[in-house]
N, C-alpha and C positions, 0 to 999 in steps of 0.2 A: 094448590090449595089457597094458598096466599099471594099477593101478589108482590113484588119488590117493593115498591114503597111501602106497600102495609106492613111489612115486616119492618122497615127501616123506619118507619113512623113506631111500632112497637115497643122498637129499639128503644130509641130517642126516649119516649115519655118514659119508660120504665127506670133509665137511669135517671133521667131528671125525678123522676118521682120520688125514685132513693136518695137522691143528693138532698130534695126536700125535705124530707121528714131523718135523715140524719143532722142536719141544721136546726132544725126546731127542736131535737131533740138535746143536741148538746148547749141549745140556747137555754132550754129548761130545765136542765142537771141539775140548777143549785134546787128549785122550786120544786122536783118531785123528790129529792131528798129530803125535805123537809115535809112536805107535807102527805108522804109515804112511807113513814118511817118502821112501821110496823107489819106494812105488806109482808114481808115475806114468811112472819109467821105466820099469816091467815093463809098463803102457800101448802105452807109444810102440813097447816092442820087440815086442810081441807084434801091434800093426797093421802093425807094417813086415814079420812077417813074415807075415802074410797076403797082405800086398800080394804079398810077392815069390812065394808060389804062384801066384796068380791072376795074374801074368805071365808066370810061366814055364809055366802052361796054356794061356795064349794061346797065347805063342809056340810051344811045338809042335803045340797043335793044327793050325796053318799047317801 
């Protein structure tokens, strides 16, 4: 299907690609704690209210 290098070229970018965006990311740890400090309740409220559709689709679908 593939051929040896394409896989080993696949290889290659996928870990470098990981190594890159784990670098940018612990470069910008101080910067999205600050200026994301509240995401995770926009998280929690945004699954709670999916949840409460998909309950209240059950329920009348009965």
């Amino acid at each position: 299907m593939f051929s040896t290098g394409q896989l080993i070229f696949a290889t290659l970018f996928v870990i470098g690609f990981v190594a890159i965006i784990i670098f940018s990311y612990r470069k910008d740890k101080k910067l999205h704690k600050r200026n994301y400090k509240g995401v995770l309740w926009i998280l929690i409220s945004f699954v709670t209210f999916i949840m409460i559709l998909f309950l209240i689709k059950n329920f009348l679908k009965n």
